[in-house]
C-alpha positions in Angstrom: 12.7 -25.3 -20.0 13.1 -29.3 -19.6 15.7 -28.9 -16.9 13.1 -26.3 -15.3 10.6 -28.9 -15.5 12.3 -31.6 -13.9 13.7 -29.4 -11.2 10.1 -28.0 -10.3 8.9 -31.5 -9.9 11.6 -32.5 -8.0 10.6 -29.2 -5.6 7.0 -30.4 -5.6 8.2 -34.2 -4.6 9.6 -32.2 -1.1 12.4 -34.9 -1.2 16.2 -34.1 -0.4 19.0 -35.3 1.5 17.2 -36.6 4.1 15.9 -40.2 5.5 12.1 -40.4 4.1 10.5 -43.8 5.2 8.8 -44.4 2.0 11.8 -44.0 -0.4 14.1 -46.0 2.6 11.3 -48.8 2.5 12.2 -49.2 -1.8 15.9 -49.4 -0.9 15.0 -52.0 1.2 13.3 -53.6 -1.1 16.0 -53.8 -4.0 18.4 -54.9 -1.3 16.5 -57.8 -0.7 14.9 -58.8 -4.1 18.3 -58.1 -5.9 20.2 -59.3 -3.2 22.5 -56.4 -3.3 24.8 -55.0 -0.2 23.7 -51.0 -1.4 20.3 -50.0 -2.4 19.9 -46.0 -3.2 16.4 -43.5 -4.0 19.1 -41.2 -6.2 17.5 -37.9 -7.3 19.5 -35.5 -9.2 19.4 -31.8 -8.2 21.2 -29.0 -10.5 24.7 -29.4 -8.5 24.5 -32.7 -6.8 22.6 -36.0 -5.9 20.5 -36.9 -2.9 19.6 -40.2 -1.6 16.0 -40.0 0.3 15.6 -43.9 0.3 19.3 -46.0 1.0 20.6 -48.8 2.7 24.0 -50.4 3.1 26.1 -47.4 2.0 29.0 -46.5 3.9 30.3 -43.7 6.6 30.2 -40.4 5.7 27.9 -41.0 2.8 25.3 -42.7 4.9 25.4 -40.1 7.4 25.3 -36.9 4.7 22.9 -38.6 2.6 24.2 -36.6 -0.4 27.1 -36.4 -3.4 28.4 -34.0 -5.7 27.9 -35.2 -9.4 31.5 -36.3 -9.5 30.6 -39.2 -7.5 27.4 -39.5 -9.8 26.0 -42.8 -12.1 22.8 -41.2 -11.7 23.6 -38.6 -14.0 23.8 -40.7 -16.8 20.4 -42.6 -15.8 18.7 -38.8 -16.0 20.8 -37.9 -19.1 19.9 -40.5 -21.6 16.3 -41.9 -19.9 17.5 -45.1 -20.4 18.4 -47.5 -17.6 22.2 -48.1 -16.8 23.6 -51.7 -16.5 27.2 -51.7 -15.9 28.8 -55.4 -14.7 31.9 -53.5 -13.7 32.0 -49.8 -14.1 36.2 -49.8 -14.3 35.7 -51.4 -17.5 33.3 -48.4 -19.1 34.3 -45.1 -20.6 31.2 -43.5 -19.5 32.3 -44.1 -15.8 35.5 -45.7 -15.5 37.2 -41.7 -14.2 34.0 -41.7 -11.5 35.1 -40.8 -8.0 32.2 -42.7 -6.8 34.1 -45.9 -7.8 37.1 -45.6 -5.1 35.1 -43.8 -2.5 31.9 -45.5 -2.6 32.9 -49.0 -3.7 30.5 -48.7 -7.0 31.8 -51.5 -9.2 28.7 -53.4 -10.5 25.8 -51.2 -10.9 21.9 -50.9 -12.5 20.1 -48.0 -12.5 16.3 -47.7 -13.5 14.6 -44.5 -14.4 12.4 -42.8 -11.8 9.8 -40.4 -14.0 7.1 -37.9 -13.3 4.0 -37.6 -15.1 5.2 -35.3 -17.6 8.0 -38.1 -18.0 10.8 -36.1 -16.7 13.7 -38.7 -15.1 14.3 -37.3 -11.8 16.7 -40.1 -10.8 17.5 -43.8 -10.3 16.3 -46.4 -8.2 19.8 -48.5 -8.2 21.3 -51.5 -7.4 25.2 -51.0 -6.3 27.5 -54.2 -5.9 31.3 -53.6 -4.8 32.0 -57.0 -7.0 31.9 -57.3 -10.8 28.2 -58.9 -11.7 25.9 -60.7 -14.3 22.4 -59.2 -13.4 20.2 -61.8 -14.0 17.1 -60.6 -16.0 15.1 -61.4 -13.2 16.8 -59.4 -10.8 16.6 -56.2 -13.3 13.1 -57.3 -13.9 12.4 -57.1 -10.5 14.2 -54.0 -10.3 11.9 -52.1 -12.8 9.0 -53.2 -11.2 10.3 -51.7 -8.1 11.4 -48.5 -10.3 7.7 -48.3 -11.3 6.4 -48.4 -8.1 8.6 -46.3 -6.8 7.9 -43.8 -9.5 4.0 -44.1 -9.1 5.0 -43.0 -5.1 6.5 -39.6 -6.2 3.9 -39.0 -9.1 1.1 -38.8 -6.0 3.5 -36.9 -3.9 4.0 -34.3 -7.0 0.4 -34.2 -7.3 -0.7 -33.5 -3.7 1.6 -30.5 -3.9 0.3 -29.3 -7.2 -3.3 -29.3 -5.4 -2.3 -27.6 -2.5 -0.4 -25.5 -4.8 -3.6 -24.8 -6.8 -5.4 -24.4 -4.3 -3.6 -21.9 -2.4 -3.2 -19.6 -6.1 -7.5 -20.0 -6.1 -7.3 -18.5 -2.4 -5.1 -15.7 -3.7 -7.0 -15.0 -6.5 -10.1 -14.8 -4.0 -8.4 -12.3 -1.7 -7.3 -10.1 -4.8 -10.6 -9.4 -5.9 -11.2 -8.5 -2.3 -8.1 -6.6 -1.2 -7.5 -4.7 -4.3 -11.0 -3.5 -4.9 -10.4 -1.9 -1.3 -6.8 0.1 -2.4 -6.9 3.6 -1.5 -4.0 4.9 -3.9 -1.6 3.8 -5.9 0.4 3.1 -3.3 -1.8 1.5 -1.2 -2.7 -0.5 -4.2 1.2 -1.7 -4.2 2.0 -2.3 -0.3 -2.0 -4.8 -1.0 -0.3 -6.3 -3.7 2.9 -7.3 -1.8 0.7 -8.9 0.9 -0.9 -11.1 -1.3 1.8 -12.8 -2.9 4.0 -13.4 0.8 2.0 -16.6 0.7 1.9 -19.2 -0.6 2.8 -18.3 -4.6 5.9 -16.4 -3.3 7.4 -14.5 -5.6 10.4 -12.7 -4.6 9.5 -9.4 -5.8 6.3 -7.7 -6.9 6.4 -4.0 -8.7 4.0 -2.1 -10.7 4.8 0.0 -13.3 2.6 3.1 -14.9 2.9 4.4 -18.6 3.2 8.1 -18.9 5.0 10.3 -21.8 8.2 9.0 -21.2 7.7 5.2 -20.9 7.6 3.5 -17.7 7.7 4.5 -14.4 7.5 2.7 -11.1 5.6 2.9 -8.2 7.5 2.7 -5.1 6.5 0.2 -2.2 6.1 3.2 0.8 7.1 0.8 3.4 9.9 -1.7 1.4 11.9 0.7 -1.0 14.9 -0.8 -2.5 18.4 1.3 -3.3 19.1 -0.9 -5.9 15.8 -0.2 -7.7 16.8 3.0 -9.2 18.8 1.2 -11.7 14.8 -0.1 -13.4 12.8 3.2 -12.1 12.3 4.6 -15.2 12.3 2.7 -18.4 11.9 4.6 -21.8 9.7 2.9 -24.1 12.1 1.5 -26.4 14.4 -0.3 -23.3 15.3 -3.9 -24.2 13.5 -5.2 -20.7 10.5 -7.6 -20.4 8.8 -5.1 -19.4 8.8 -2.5 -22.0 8.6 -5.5 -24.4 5.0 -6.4 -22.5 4.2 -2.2 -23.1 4.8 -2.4 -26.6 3.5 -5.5 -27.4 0.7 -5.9 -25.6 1.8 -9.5 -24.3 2.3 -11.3 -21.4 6.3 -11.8 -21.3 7.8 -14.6 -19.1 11.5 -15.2 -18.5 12.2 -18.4 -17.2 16.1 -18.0 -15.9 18.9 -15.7 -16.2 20.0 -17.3 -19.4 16.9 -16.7 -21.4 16.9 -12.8 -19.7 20.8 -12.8 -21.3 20.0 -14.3 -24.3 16.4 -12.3 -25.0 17.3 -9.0 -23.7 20.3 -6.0 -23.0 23.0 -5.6 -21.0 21.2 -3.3 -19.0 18.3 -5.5 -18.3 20.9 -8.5 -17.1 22.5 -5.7 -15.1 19.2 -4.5 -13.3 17.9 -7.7 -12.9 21.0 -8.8 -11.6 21.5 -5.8 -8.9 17.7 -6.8 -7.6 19.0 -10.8 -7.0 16.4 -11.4 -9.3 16.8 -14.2 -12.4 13.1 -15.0 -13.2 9.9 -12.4 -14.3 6.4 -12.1 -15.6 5.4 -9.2 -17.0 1.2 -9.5 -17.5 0.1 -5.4 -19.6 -2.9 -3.3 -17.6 -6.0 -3.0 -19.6 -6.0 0.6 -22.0 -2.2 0.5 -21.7 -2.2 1.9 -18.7 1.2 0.1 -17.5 2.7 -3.3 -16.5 2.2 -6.0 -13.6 5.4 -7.6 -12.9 6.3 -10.6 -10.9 9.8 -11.5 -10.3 11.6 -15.1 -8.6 15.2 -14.8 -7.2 15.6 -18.5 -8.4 14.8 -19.9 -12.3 10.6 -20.2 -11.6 8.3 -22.9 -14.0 5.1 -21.3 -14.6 2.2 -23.8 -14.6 -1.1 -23.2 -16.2 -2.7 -22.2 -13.2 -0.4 -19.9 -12.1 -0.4 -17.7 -15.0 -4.8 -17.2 -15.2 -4.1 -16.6 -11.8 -1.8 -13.5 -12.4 -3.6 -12.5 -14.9 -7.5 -12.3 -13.6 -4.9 -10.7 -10.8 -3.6 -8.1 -13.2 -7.3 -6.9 -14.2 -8.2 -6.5 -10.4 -5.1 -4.0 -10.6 -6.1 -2.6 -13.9 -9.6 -1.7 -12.7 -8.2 -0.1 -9.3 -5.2 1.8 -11.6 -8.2 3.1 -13.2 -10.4 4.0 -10.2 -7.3 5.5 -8.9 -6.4 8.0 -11.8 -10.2 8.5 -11.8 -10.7 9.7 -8.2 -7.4 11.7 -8.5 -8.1 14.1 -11.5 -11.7 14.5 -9.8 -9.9 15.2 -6.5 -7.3 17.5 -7.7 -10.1 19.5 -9.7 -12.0 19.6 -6.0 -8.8 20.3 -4.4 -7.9 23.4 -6.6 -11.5 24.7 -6.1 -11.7 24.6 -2.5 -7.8 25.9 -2.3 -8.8 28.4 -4.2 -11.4 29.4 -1.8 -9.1 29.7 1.4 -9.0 33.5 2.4 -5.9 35.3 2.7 -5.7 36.8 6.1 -6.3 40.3 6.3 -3.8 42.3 8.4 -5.7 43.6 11.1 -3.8 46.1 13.8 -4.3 44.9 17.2 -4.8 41.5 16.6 -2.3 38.1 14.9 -4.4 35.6 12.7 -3.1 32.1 11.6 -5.2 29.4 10.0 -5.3 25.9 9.5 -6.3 23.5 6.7 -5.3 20.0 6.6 -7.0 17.9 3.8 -8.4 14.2 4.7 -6.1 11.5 4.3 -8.6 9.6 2.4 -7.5 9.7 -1.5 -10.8 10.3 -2.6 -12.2 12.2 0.2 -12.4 16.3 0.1 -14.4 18.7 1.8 -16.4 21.8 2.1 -14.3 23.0 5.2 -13.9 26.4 4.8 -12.9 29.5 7.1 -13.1 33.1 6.1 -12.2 36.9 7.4 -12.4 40.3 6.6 -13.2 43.9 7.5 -16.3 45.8 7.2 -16.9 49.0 7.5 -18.3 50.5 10.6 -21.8 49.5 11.5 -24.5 51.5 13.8 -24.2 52.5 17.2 -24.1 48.5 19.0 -21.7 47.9 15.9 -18.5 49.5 16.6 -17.3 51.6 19.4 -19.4 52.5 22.5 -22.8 54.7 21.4 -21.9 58.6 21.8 -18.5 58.0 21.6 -18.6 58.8 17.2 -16.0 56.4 16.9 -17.0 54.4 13.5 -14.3 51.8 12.8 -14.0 48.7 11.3 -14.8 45.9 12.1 -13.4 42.7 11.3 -15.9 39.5 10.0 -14.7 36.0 10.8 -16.6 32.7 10.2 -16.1 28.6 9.6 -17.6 26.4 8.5 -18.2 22.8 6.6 -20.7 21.0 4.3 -21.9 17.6 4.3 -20.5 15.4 2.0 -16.2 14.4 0.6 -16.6 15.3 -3.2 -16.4 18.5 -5.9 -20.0 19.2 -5.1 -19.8 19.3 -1.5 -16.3 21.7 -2.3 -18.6 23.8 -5.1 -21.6 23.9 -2.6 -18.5 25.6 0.3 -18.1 28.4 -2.3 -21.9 29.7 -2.6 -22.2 29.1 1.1 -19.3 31.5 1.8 -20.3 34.2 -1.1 -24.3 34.0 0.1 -23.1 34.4 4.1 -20.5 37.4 2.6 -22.8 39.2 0.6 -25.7 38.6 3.5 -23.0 39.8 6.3 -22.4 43.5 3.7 -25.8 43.7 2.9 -26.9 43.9 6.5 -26.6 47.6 8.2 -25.2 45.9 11.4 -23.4 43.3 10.3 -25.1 40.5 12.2 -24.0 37.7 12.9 -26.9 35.9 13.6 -29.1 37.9 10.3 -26.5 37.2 8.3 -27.0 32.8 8.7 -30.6 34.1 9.1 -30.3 35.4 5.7 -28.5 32.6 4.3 -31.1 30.1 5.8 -33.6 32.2 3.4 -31.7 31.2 0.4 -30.9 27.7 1.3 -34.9 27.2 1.9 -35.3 27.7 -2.4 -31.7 25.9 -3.6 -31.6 22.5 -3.7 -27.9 22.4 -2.6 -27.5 19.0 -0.5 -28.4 17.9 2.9 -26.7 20.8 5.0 -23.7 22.2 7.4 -22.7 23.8 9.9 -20.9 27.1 10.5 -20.0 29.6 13.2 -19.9 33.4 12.0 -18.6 36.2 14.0 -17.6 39.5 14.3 -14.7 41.6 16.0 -15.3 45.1 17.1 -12.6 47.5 18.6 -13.6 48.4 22.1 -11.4 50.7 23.8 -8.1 48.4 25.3 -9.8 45.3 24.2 -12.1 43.3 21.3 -15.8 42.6 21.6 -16.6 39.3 20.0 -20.7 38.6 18.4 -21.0 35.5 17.3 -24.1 32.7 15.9 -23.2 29.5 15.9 -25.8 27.2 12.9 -24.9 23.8 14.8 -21.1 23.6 14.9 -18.5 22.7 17.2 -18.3 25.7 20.0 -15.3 28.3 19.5 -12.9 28.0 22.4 -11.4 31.3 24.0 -8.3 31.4 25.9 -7.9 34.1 28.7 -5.0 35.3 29.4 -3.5 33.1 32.1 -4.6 30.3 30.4 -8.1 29.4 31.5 -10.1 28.3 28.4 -13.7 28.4 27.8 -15.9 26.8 25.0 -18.2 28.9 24.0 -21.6 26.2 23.7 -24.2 28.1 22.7 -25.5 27.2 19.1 -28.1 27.1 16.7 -30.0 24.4 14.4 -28.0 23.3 11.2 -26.7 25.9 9.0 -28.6 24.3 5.5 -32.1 22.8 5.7 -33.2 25.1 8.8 -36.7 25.9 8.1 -36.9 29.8 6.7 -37.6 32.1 9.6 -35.9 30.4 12.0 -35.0 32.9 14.7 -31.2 33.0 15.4 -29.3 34.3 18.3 -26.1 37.0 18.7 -24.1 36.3 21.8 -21.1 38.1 22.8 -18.5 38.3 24.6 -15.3 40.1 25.5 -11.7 39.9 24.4 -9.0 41.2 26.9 -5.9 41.9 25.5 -3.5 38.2 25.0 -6.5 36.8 24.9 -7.2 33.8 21.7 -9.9 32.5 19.8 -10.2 29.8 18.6 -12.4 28.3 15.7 -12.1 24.9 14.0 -13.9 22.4 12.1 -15.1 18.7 13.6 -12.1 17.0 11.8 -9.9 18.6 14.4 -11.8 17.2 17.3 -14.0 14.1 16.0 -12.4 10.8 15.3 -13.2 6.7 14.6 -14.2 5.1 17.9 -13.8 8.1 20.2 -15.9 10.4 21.7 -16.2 13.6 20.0 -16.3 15.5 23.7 -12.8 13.5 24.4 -11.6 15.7 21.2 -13.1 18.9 22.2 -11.4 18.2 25.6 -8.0 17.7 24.2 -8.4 20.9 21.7 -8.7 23.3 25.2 -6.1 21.2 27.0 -3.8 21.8 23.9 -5.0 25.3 23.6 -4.2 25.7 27.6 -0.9 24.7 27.6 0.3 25.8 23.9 -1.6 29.2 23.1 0.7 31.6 24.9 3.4 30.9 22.2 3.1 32.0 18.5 0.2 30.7 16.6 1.3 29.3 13.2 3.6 27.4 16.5 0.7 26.5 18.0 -1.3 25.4 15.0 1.6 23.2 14.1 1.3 21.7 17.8 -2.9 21.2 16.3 -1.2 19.1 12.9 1.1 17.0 15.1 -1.8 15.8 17.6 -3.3 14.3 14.7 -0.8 12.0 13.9 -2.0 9.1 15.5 -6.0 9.1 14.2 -6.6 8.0 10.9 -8.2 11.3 9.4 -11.6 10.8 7.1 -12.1 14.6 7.2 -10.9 18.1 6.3 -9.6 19.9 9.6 -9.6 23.7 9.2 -8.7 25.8 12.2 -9.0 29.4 12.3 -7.1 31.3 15.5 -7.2 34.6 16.5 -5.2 36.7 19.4 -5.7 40.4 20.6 -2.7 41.8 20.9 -3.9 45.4 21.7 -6.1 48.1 20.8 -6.2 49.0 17.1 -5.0 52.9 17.9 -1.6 51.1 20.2 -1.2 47.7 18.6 1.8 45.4 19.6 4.0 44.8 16.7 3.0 41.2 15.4 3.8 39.2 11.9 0.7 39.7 9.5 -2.1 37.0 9.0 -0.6 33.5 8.2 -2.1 30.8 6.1 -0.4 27.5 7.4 -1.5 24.0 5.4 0.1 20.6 5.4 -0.7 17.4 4.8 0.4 14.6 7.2 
């Protein structure tokens, strides 16, 4: 950890084999005080030694500004922490074998300690003679002094860094609390967490891991996935890694460098590491033992103080959104199941081909009360079914959508009594109404406390010699669209108040229309057509171009035309889509597939 030390603060210093006018200005300096031909600023790296301050050495050295350790005194200086004298270094079994005596011309040398605050030696400020010499005390005198100063130089160069350096963790920490409170997923939460440390703290590899039965498991990076990360995807709970050791415990583990990883830990956690390019971690437990944080350095890392409150107050940010997460899933997978449980299965009707729609809102926490429904009733009175005097009583066929206000389990629960009520008003009707059906529902709705409202459009299909009469009322919702065939494609406007909170009484309206044969209908909710920072008549305009061009061909085709147009938006809301095409009269259909329910999620 020493050797760590002193190589971190040589990093902070920012010096290396390159001319740095301070460090050049004490080589100067020793040259003239010491009255000495060479004058070197020698820091020692891991594998060799630079000279940021020099004067009088010789081509190439003078030029590269750098030796391996072979030609090293400086070494020895960093070694022991004691100042080397040496009158003439051929005469000393400590250097006599040093290359830096033939190619350098190092015969009389004194070296003074250069120190840190935490007194780490990070080299020599030395005097070079290529004659044997007496220092005079006065001359090594003068050299400490110069050692001193020179040493005071890279202590406030060490410390501006570790400022900067602090300052820039504080700014991270800042953005966390921001950027991680906004993370939609657990994903999401991971590709926030690899932006954050890019900067400035730079690790070479963040990864979160969750507990479940098994031990740990990680959660991929959606837009940087790894091959070699299968070999630490799963960890059981007993694995000899850092992180399962920070899962039992319930610690903070830090491994400084590969050596402490091979000495503290398995094979197989050398081997993983290793396949990553990875030789340093910190592994910081979630809150309730929910998983692990880790942090990982390609290089052997020092952590400082600072940096470790900052990655932990960072790990509670992602223990509190882990949490929110898990939270918001179990509540949207109970929502989910309710209001997938309330999707209709297409009736097969003869004469016409059904397909429907339902994408759920890419938003992790959001779900709707998007619904669509159809079915057949039984024949109505004469205005119902088949032309009056003709005694042709057959069924019809009920089709409605719909959606409630609101993106949680209640708005999903409040879909299902909406759908029941408009069903058992629609049956419990003589005519099967349309319009006294929502008229009904708007009765029910006036005494129920069940939210702020929605929207819905219900209709019904009757057979009508070679073609399909269509009566619909429309409570406020975006207007059906109807291909001809041909492809001509009208939106059906007219519409009603709002489906819930309409006052009781409200008068409602049939309107109807007629369905040639190849004709489709259309029905959708506004998550189809309504997006952020566009017009919702732009969306309504690209559903009938879309219809126009695509509605001849098969519909769960055409539907899957619908899915891919949203691609580009980012969806907040449900989109259900209910579509509908004669085919032929009910007594000489066309042979078509039966009803389709099509769902995805983009």
């Amino acid at each position: 950890m020493d050797e760590l030390g002193r190589l971190e603060a040589l990093r902070l210093a920012g010096l290396t084999a390159a001319a740095d006018p301070g460090m050049d200005r004490f080589a100067r300096l020793v040259a003239r005080l010491v009255r000495v031909p060479v004058s070197l600023v020698s820091l020692l790296e891991a594998d060799r030694q630079v000279f940021p301050g020099m004067t009088g050495l010789e081509e190439p050295w003078a030029g590269q500004r750098e030796t391996s350790l072979s030609h090293s005194f400086c070494q020895h200086v960093v070694s022991s922490g004691e100042p080397l004298v040496l009158d003439d270094s051929r005469l000393y079994r400590l250097t006599c074998a040093s290359l830096a005596i033939p190619d350098l011309r190092v015969i009389a040398y004194a070296g003074m300690p250069l120190t840190d605050a935490d007194g780490h030696v990070l080299g020599s400020l030395c005097a070079i003679d290529h004659e044997p010499r007496e220092w005079a005390e006065d001359e090594l005198r003068d050299l400490r002094d110069l050692a001193d100063a020179c040493s005071v130089e890279l202590r406030l160069r060490i410390a501006t860094q570790q400022i900067r350096r602090d300052r820039d963790q504080a700014d991270v920490l800042l953005r966390a609390s921001v950027e991680l409170a906004r993370s939609r997923g657990l994903t999401d939460l991971v590709r926030r967490l690899h932006r954050l440390f890019g900067g400035p703290v730079e690790p070479s590899y963040v990864t979160l891991l969750l507990s479940d039965e098994r031990g740990l498991s990680r959660v991929s990076h959606p837009d940087d996935a790894r091959p070699e990360e299968g070999a630490v995807d799963h960890l059981d709970p007993d694995a000899d890694f850092p992180s399962a050791r920070a899962m039992r415990e319930q610690r903070t583990v830090f491994v400084p460098d590969r050596a402490a990883l091979r000495d503290g830990y398995g094979a197989e956690a050398v081997r993983g590491y290793d396949s990553l390019g990875l030789s340093s971690v910190l592994c910081v437990p979630l809150a309730r033992g929910r998983g692990v944080l880790m942090w990982c350095w390609a290089d052997p890392h020092v952590l400082t103080v600072t940096e470790e409150a900052v990655f932990t107050a960072v790990a509670g940010y992602v223990s509190q959104a882990v949490e929110r997460t898990l939270f918001v899933e179990n509540r949207l997978s109970a929502a989910e199941q309710l209001q997938s449980a309330m999707l209709t299965a297409l009736p097969a009707v003869p004469g016409l081909e059904m397909a429907a729609l339902y994408l759920p809102a890419a938003d992790q926490d959001m779900v709707g009360g998007d619904w669509y429904d159809a079915y057949p009733v039984p024949a109505g009175s004469c205005g119902t079914t088949g032309p009056c005097g003709t005694g042709v009583r057959q069924p019809a066929l009920i089709l409605s959508i719909g959606d409630i206000i609101g993106h949680d389990i209640r708005a999903a629960a409040v879909m299902g009594q909406v759908r029941s009520m408009l069903r058992q008003a629609t049956l419990g009707d003589p005519g099967h109404s349309p319009a006294a059906a929502l008229a009904a529902v708007d009765s029910t709705f006036a005494v129920l406390p069940l939210g702020p409202g929605g929207t819905a459009v219900h209709a019904r299909l009757d057979p009508l010699g070679d073609r399909w009469r269509l009566t619909w009322s429309n409570a406020g919702h975006t207007p059906p669209l109807l291909r001809l065939p041909g492809g001509r494609v009208s939106v059906l406007e007219e519409h009603d108040l709002l489906l819930l909170g309409s006052p009781a009484g409200l008068s409602r309206r049939d309107h109807v229309r007629e369905l040639p044969q190849d004709s489709v209908l259309m029905l959708y909710t506004d998550g189809l057509v309504e997006h952020r920072d566009s017009d919702i008549d732009d969306g309504i305009a690209q559903a009938v171009s879309l219809l126009s061009t695509y509605g001849d061909g098969p519909l769960p085709q055409f539907l899957e035309v619908l899915s891919r147009s949203l691609e580009g938006f980012p969806r907040s809301d449900d989109v259900a889509v209910l579509a509908l095409r004669v085919t032929g009269p009910p007594e000489n259909p066309v042979p078509r597939p039966p009803g389709r329910h099509y769902s995805a999620r983009l």
